[in-house]
Every structure is written in structure tokens, then in C-alpha cells.
N, C-alpha and C positions, 0 to 999 in steps of 0.2 A: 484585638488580634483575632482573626477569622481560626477557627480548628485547621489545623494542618492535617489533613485527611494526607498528605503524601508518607509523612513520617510515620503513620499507622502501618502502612505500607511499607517501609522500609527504606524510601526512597530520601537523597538527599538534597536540602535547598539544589545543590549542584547542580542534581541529575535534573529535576523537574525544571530548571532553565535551561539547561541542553533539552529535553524537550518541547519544551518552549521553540527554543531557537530552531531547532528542525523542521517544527509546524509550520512555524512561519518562511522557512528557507524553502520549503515544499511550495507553500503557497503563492511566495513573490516570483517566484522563477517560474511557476505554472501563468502566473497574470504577467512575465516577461513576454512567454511563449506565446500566448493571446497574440500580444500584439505584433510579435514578428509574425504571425500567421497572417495576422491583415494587414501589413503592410507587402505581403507579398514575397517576405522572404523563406519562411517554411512551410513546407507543403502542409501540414498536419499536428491536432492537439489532439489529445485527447485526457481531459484533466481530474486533478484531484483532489477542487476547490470542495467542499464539505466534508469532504472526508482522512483531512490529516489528522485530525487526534485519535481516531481509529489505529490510524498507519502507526503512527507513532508511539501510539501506547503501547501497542502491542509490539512492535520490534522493540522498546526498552525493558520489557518483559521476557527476551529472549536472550542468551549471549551470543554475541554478537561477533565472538571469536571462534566459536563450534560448530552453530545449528545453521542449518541450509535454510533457504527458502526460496519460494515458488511460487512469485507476483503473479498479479494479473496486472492489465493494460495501465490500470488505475492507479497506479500503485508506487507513485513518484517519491511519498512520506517513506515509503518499508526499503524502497532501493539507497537511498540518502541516508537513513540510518545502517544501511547495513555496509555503506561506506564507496559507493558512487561519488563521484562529485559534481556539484552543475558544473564545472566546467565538462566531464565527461557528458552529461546529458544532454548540454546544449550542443555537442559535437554529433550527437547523437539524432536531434531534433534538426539540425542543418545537412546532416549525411556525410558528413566528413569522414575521411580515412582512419581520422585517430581515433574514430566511435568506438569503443570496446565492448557493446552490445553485439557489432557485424558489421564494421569493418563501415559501417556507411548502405550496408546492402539492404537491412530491413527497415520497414515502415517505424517510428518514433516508439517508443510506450514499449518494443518487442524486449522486454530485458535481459539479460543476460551476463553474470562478472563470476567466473572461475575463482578468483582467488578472495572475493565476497562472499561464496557458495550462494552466490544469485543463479538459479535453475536457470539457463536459456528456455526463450516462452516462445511455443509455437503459438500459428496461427488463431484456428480453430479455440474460440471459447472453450474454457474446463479442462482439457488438456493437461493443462499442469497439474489437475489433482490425482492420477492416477500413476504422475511424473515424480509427485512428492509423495506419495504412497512407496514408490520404489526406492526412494532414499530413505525411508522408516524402515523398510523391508532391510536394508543392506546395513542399519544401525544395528537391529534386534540382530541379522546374522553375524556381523564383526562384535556383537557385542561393546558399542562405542555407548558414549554415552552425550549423546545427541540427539535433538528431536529435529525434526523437519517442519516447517507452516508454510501452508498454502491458503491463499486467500481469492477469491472469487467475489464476481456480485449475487443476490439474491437471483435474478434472470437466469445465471448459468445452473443455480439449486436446480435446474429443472430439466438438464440433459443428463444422459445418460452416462456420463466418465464421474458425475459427483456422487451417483448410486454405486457404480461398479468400483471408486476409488473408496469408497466409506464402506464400504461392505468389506472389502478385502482387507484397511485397514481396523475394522471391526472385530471380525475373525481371527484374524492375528496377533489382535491387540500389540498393532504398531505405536510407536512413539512418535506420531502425527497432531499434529494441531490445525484443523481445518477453520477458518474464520470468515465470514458470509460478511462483505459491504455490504448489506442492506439500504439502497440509496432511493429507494423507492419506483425506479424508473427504469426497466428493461428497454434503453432504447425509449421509445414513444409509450410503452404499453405499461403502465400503472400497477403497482403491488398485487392489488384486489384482481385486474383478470390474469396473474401468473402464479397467484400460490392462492389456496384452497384454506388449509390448515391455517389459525393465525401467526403462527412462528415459523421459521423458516427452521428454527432449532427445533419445533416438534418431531423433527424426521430422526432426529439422533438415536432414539429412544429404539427405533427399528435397524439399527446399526448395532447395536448395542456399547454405546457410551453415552456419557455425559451428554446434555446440551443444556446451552443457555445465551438468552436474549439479554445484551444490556445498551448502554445507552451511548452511542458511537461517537455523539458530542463530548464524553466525557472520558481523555486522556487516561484518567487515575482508574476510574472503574475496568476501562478494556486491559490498561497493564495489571488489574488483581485478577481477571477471567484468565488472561492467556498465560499468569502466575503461576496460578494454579493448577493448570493444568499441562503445562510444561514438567511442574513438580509430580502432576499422577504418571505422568508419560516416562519420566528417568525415574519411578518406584516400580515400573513392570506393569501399569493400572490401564496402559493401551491410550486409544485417543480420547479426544474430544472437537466437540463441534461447537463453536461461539458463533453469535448472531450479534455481527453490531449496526445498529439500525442508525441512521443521519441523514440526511437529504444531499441530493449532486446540486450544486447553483448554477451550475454552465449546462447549456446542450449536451449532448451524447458525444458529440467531438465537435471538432471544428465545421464539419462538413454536418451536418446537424441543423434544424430547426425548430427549436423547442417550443416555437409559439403557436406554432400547428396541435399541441397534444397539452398544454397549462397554461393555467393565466399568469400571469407577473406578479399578481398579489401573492398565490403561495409561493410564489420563490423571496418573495420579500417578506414574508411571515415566518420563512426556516430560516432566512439568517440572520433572524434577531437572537438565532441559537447559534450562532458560529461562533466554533470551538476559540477560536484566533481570540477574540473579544472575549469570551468566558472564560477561558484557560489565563489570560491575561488578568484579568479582574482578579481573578483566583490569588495568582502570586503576588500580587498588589496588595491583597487583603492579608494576606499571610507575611508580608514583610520581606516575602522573597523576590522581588525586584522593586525599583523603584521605577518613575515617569524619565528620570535621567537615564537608567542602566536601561529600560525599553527604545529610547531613542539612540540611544551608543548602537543597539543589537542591530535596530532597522535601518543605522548610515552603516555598520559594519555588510550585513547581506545582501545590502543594493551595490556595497563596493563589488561581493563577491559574483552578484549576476551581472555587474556590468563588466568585469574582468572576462570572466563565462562568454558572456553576448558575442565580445569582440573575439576574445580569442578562436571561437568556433566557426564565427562571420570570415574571418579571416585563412584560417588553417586550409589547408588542400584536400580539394576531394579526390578519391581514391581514383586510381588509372582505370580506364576504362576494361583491359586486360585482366585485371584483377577479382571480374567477374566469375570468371572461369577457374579459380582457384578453389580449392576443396571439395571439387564435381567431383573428380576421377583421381585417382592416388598420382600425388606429385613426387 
């Protein structure tokens, strides 16, 4: 019997196969979305194959009944746990009316659920961190006791709303949780020509909070980083800033060509660290699933994206008229 590293942690066989199960539900409906995109049915992917045990760790780290958060594009594990469903996302990724993102009006990935407190995500990169800085701001004023997390890639560490939202949540020592995908790849352009400093967490320190780099393939470690500092954050102790570093497997999106800027070898050499396979091995060693209850979960989530598929392939796209709603007061 392997050390159960989750029960140090607090966590229950339970909880660690629902995470489990999210990883994976993240993952197959992201490699569903692949192939409706080449087959011609959806305009656009933009995925977040390397990086679900990140997403995942760290929304089971949060409660999941209180605290807001404020995705980025990438960020299909944290809206899934935060109570999306593929069948909403796939309605979502087809433009359907019933999209609860917008109605069908924005491009895929833009996310957005009022009653998930999923922040709606503009356009423009890093945006949302000075969007989840103002929902820290409006906890510390109501005195609630809720933190906010916002999650970016390493590329956007580098515009100007992640300084001015860290700084502000710094000084006020807001109840923020900032969390950097470190996925190696800004688009085409490599770790080494967009950050200087080795960590992406060394900037924290000029914020004045916490920071720390841990290991993005590893579920258990990111839920004890964003634990922890969830718990400094409702003691008064302000933010923090985590760096969880993993590799992206797929291009920058769909419309993307990754063979122009790395070879296929390192993308074959980082997913020999995929979380999916590791996380897996884990609860196998540990007695918390077997090879039966892993093949129950994967006929159970292919039922549920193929329910998803159809349903959203099927459903009505929104009236054309319907564009014009929410311009001007109705």
C-alpha cells in the first residue's frame, strides 16, 4: 500500500476520485472538441490538455459554494468543477442559444455562470485579474468571508493588469488567490524569452505576499498551495500568488501551429508526466480505485460527452435578432 499523501491532507478516498473524475471529464470533452473542430463542426478550441490537475487541484481547494472565480480561456478543469456542465459547454463550443456563457454570441473558452460565481471573461488577456481583485475588494468591504481566484498563463505574468491587480490586491491585503498555468509556451514564444527571473512566483515578493512554485502535474500538491492560502486569505493575512508549472500537449488553439516553434519529441517527453496516467497510478497504488471502477468512470464520461455532443449539435441557435439585445436598455 503506497502512502496516501491525500489523507495527510485531509482529503477523502471520495473526494480524490471526484477529482479524479473531473480530470478526466476535462480532458475527454476537450479531445471530443478536437474533433468536432476537424471535422468541421466547431469553429474553435482552445484546450486544457496538460493542465487539468492544476485546474482541478486547486478548485477542490476552494469551496465551491462561496468563493468566486475568474478563469482564463484555458480553463475548462476550474469551470467543470465549479459546476458547468459539458453539456453547457458543448452548447457553448457549437454557439447555441442555450450557451450560458452568451447566449451563443462569444467565441468558446469566454466563460462566464452567475449563479457558479464564474466571473464573465473579457477579451483581452489578464483582464480578469484586476476583475477578481474587485471581488476581494467587495469581500474585505462586506466583510464576507470568501476569497476570489483568478488564474492566468505565465505569458499574461507579463502585461500590465497582473502588476496593477497584484499590487492593489497587495496593499489591501485582499482575500485573492492568484494562480499562474505555467505551461511553458506564450503562444509560439518559450518560458526563457518571456520571463527573466526563474519563477514566475519571484514577483510576489514585490507585491508583498506569499509566493510559490509547485508542481502543476501534481493534483495533491496544488490543492495544499491554494489550501493554504485560501486559509491566510479568510485569517486577514491578504493574498497570494502560486505558480503551477506543467506543459500544454496541443497547439495554442485550434487555429495554431505548434510545429513551426517545437519538436514532437518534447511534447512526447512531458506526457510521459501526464497528470491523467499519474494521478491514476496514484489511486491504484493507494487502493482508491481499481482497473474495474477506472473503466465504469471512462464508459460512465464518454456516455456523458456523448449526451453533451448530441444534445448541443442538435439544440437551436439563437435568432438572429437577438443580437441586438443588451446594446441599449430594453
Amino acid at each position: 500500500m503506497a502512502n496516501n499523501r491525500h489523507e495527510s491532507l485531509g482529503l477523502t478516498d471520495e473526494q480524490v476520485l471526484d477529482m479524479y473524475k473531473h480530470m478526466l471529464l476535462a480532458r475527454k470533452l476537450d479531445e471530443r472538441m478536437w474533433l468536432l473542430n476537424r471535422a468541421g463542426k466547431i469553429p474553435f478550441v482552445i484546450s486544457c490538455q496538460g493542465q487539468e490537475a492544476s485546474q482541478i487541484g486547486a478548485s477542490f481547494a476552494l469551496d465551491r459554494t462561496k468563493d468566486y472565480t475568474a478563469p482564463y480561456y484555458r480553463d475548462l478543469g476550474v469551470v467543470l468543477a465549479f459546476g458547468m456542465t459539458a453539456k453547457e459547454l458543448m452548447l457553448s463550443a457549437f454557439a447555441k442559444a442555450e450557451d450560458p456563457n452568451s447566449g451563443g454570441r462569444q467565441m468558446p473558452s469566454h466563460f462566464g455562470q452567475k449563479k457558479n460565481r464564474i466571473l464573465t471573461q473579457s477579451s483581452p488577456v489578464t483582464t480578469q485579474v484586476p476583475h477578481a481583485v474587485g471581488i476581494g475588494l467587495a469581500a474585505k468591504m462586506d466583510k464576507k468571508d470568501f476569497v476570489s481566484f483568478v488564474t492566468l498563463g505565465e505569458g499574461s505574468s507579463n502585461q500590465g493588469d497582473f502588476h496593477e491587480g497584484l499590487n492593489f490586491a497587495g496593499v489591501h491585503k485582499l482575500p485573492v488567490i492568484t494562480m499562474v498555468e505555467n505551461n511553458k509556451y506564450a503562444i509560439s514564444v518559450p518560458l526563457d524569452k518571456q520571463i527573466a527571473s526563474e519563477h514566475v512566483s519571484d514577483r510576489a515578493s514585490s507585491y508583498g505576499m506569499p509566493g510559490i512554485t509547485v508542481d502543476g502535474n501534481d493534483p495533491l500538491a496544488v490543492y495544499e498551495a491554494v489550501k493554504k492560502a485560501r486559509e491566510r486569505a479568510l485569517d486577514g493575512e491578504g493574498p497570494s500568488l502560486i505558480e503551477a508549472v506543467a506543459y500544454r500537449f496541443t497547439a495554442h488553439s485550434s487555429d495554431d501551429d505548434d510545429r513551426q516553434y517545437r519538436e514532437a519529441a518534447e511534447v512526447d517527453e512531458a506526457k510521459k508526466n501526464d497528470a491523467i496516467l499519474t494521478f491514476a497510478a496514484y489511486l491504484k497504488e493507494t487502493g482508491v480505485m481499481t482497473d474495474e471502477a477506472e473503466n465504469d468512470l471512462i464508459a460512465e464520461i464518454d456516455a456523458i460527452i456523448n449526451e453533451a455532443t448530441d444534445y448541443a449539435e442538435n439544440a437551436p441557435y439563437p435568432e438572429p435578432e437577438s443580437a441586438l439585445g443588451y446594446v441599449y436598455e430594453e
